[in-house]
N, C-alpha and C positions, 0 to 999 in steps of 0.2 A: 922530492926536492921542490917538486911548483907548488902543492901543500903548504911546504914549511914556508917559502918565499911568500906566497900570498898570505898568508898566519902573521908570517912576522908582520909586514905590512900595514896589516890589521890594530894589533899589536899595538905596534909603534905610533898609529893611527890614534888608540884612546890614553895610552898611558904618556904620550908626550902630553897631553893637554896639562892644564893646571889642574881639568877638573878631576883626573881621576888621583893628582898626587895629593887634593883638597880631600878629596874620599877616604885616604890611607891615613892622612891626619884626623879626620871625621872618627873612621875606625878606631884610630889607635886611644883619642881620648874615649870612646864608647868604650873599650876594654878596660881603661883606665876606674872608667867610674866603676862598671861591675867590679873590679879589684878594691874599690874603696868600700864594698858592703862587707863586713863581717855577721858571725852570727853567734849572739850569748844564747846560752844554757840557763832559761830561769825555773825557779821553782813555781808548786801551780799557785802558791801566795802570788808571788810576784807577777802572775798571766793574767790573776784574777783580778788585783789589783791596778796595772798598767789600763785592760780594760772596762775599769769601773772608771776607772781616772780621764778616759776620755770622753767616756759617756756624761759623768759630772762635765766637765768640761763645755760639752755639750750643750748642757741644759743650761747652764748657767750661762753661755753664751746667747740663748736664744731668747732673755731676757725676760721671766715668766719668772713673780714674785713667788717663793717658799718653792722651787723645783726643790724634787726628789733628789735626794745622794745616794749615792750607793756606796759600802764598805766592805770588807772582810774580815771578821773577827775570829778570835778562838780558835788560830789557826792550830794544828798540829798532824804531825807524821806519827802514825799511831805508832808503826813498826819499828819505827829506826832504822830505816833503808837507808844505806851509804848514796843512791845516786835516785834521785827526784821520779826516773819512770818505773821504779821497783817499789814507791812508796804505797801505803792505807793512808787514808787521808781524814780527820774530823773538820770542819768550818762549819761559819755561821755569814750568810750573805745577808747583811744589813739594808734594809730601806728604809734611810729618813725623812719626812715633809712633814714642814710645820702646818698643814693644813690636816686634820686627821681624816674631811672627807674625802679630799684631793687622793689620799693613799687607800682608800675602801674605795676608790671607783677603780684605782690601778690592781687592787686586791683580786675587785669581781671583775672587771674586763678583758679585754684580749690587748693589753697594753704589751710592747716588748721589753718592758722592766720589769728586770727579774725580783715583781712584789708580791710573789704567791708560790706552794710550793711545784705547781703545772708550770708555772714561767721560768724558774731554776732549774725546773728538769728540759725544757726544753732549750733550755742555753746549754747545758751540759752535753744533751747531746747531737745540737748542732756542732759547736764548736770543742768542747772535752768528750769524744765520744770514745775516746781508749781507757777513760777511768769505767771500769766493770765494777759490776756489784754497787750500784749505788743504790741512797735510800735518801731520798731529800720528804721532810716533814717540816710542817709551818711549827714554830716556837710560841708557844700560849702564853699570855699573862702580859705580855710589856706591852711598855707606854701604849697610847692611842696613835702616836707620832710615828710607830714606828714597825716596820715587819721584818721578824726575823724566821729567816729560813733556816734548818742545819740540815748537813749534806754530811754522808759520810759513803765513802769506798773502800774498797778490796781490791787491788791488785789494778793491773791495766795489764792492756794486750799491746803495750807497747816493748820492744824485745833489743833494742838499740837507743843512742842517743840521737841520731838523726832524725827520727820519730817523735822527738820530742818537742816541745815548746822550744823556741829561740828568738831571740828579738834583736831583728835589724839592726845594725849602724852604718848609716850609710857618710859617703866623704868623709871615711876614718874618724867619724868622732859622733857625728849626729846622731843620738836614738831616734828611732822610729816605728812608738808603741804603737801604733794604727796598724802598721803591717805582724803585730805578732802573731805564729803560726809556727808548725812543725817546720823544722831546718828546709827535710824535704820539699815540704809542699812553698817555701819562700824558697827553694830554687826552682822548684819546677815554673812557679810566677815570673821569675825575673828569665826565664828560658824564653816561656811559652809568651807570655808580654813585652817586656824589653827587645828580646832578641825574631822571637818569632812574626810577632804583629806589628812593633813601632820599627822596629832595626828593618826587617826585610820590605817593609812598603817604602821606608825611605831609599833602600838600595837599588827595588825596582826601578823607582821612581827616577832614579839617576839613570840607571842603566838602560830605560828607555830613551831619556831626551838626548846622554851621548849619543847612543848607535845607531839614535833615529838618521845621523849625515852621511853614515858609512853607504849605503848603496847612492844616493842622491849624487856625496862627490863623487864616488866612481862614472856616476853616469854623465861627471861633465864633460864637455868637450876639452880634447885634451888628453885627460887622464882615462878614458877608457881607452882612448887608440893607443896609450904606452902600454893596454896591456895585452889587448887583440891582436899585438904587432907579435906576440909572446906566442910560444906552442901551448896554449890552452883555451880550453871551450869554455865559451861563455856560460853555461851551468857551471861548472866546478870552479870557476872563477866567482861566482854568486852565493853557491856556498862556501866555499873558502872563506867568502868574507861574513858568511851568518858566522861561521864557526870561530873564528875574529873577534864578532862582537861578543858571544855568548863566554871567550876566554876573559873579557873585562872582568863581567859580572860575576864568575866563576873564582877570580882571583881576590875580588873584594870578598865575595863569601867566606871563600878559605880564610882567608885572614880575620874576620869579623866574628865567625863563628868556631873555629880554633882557638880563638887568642881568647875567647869568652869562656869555651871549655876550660881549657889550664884553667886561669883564674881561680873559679868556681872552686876548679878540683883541688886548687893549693889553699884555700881558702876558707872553704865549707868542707874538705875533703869527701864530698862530690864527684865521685870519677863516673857518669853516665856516658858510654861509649853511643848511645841509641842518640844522641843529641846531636852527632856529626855527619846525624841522616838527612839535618838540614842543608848541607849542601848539595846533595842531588837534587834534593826537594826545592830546593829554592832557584837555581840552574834550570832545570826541568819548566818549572813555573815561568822563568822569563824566558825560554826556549817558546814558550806557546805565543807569548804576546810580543816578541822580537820578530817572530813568524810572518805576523800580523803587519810590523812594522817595516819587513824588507818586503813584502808585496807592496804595500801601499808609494812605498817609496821607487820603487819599479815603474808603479804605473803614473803617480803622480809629478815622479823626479821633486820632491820637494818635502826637507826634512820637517817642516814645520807639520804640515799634512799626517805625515807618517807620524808624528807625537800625538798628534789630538785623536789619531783613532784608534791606533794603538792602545789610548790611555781609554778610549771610550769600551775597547774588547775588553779590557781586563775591569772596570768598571761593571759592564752587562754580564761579565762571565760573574765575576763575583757575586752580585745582585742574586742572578737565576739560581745560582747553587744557595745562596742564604734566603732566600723565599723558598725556596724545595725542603730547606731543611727546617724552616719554622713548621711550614705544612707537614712535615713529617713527624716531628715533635707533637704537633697537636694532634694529630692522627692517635701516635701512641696512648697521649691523654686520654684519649675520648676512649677505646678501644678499653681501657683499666677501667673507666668508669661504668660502662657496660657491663661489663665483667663483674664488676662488684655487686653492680645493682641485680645482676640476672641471677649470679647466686651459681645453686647448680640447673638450676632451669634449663632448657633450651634455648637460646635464640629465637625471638620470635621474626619470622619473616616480614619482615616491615620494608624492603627492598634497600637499595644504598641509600650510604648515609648520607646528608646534606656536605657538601664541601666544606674543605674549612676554611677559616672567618670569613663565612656565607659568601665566597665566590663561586661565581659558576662553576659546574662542576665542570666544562670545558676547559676552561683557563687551568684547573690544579693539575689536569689529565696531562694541555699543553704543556705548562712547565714543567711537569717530571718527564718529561716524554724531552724537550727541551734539553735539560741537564743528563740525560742519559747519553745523544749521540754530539754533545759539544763537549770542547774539551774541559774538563776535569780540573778545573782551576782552585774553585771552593772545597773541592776532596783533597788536592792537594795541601791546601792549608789544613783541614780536618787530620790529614795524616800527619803532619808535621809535630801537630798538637800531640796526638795520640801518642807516638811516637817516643817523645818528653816524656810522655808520663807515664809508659813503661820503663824510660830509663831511670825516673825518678822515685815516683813515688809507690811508697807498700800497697800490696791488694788493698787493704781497707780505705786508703788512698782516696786511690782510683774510683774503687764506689762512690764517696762522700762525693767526690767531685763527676761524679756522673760521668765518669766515660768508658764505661763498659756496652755502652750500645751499637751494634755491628756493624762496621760500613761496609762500604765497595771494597772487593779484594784488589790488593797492590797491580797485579797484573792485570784488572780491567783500568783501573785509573791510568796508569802508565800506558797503557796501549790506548787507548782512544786517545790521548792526549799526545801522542807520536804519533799518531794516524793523522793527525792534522798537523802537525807541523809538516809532516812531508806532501798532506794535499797542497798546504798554502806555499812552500817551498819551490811544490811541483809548478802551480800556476807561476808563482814568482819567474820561475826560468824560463818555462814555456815563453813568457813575456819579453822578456831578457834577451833569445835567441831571438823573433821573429820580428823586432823593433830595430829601425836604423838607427845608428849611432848612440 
């Protein structure tokens, strides 16, 4: 019962404010707009052409007399597939400039106009890489003005419609060819961006500055002696009220990232169950730097105090973990390039490698050594992601977008990152008891 009494308290503490019924309205239009994106089914005319149309666009915006066009001609479905990811495909990708040498330097360069038949195979399988069996060849003979490529395929490894091409509309009506992309892969974006990276830093963000006054006014005069006058110890009265603030943040989640789910799922028919991992995940995450902010607010009795460092932990935490993971990345690089270059050779003993982007090798040693015994803030976004994009998108996915690279297992992240909220918890009380008044 002194649990739930001190809880409600808590409670009652953030959700009477304006600012968390400001938050519920906040949410509620954020669910609103994901509900206004739908998602068409085009054919690969249509994927190719939307983005030649903005590329054109492009060029022609940047003001640069006779720019190159790009087209698609001679389309056809050789097969006569009923649904667009079961089709063989013929086209012809058109380059026109009225300058003919402007288009023989785009011809022999490493330009990203697809004006040669290496530049059309490499758009294909950047961005069409489920069309199998292709054969792209330059077309001989025309104009000087002009290069034609043809492309022809067989079959894809695409096995569903959600796999497929589909093009945005966002606020019920607005196309939005820029984002065109497999169903999948535009919800996993609008998950892992909207929801995971813009939605959850602006929740923090709140969920700090409220709960930063929760210990401060408990410690005014006044309102502690209403509550030491009560049968409970000043620890369990300290967490009670971490536990308080961490239901805020909890309840904006559920709501934010639920009400996003449905959506999606009535929407895109989308039902990724792996997606409502983000509320632990994101609870958890402010559980560490709340931590942060009921020490500070302990020792300093001042909410302001407890925002700015609180916001400066999750700032440093973030930082350390995304310089550990560039260094790690480039690690990987270098380590393939070796690898290539050495062949089947042996390794030749050349002793360790220079650090990477030429820091001391101290400094890369300090920071992973760093990120290994502080809490797990950067991993926890890294899993959050990961997470998405098992619920979302197909193996082949997954690959293209590079996240099959192995991280920290759940139970090292989650334990050292509750190993520190209960250190910082522990000093909080420690503090708490041995302070008059």
């Amino acid at each position: 019962m002194k649990f739930l009494t001190v809880l409600k308290d808590s409670y009652r503490e953030a959700v009477d404010g304006k600012v968390f019924q400001a938050m519920v309205v906040l949410a509620g239009l954020f669910i609103l707009f994901v509900a206004s994106i739908s998602y068409r089914p085009l054919t690969l005319e249509d994927g190719l052409a939307r983005k030649f149309g903005v590329l054109n666009y492009l060029l022609k915006a940047g003001g640069q007399a006779g720019a190159p066009q790009l087209a698609v001609e001679n389309y056809r479905v050789t097969n006569g597939a009923a649904v667009p990811w079961e089709g063989d495909y013929e086209l012809d990708v058109v380059v026109t400039c009225p300058d003919p040498k402007v288009l023989d330097e785009l011809r022999k360069g490493n330009s990203p106009l697809p004006a040669s038949a290496p530049a059309v195979e490499a758009l294909l399988a950047d961005d069409y890489y489920f069309l199998t069996n292709r054969t792209v060849t330059e077309v001989k003979g025309g104009p000087p003005t002009e290069a034609r490529i043809r492309v022809t395929t067989r079959g894809t490894t695409v096995a569903e419609g959600t796999a497929w091409l589909h093009e945005p509309t966002i606020l019920f009506s607005v196309p939005a060819p820029i984002f065109i992309d497999t169903l999948r892969t535009s919800v996993y974006k609008v998950e892992k961006y909207l929801v995971n990276e813009v939605g959850s830093r602006v929740l923090l963000l709140v969920g700090i500055v409220v709960t930063a006054g929760f210990v401060p006014n408990l410690l005014r005069k006044g309102t502690l002696d209403l509550y030491v006058v009560k049968p409970i110890g000043r620890s369990e009265l300290l967490v009670y009220k971490y536990v308080g603030g961490l239901l805020f943040v909890f309840l904006l989640t559920t709501l934010t990232v639920g009400g996003v789910w449905v959506v999606i799922g009535l929407r895109a028919g989308v039902w990724a169950p792996a997606f409502l991992l983000l509320i632990p995940i994101l609870t958890l995450y402010f559980a560490i730097v709340y931590a942060v902010s009921v020490l500070i607010g302990v020792l300093t009795r001042s909410a302001l105090v407890a925002i700015l460092l609180a916001l400066l932990a999750w700032g440093l935490l973030f930082l350390a973990g995304y310089l550990n993971e560039k260094i790690r990345t480039v690690r990987q690089a270098e380590a393939k390039v070796r690898q290539a270059l050495a062949g089947d050779r042996p390794p030749a003993d050349a002793g360790p490698p220079p650090s990477a982007f030429g820091l001391p090798p101290w400094v890369e040693t300090g920071l992973h050594g760093l990120t290994t015994v502080l809490p797990r803030g950067f991993d926890l976004d890294t899993q959050a992601s990961r997470a998405i994009a098992r619920g979302v998108l197909t193996a082949q996915e997954v690959e293209k977008e590079r996240l099959n690279d192995p991280l920290p297992s759940w139970a090292e992240t989650v334990g050292v990152s509750v190993a520190w909220i209960a250190l910082l918890l522990g000093l909080a009380c420690w503090r708490f008891r041995t302070r008059d008044g």
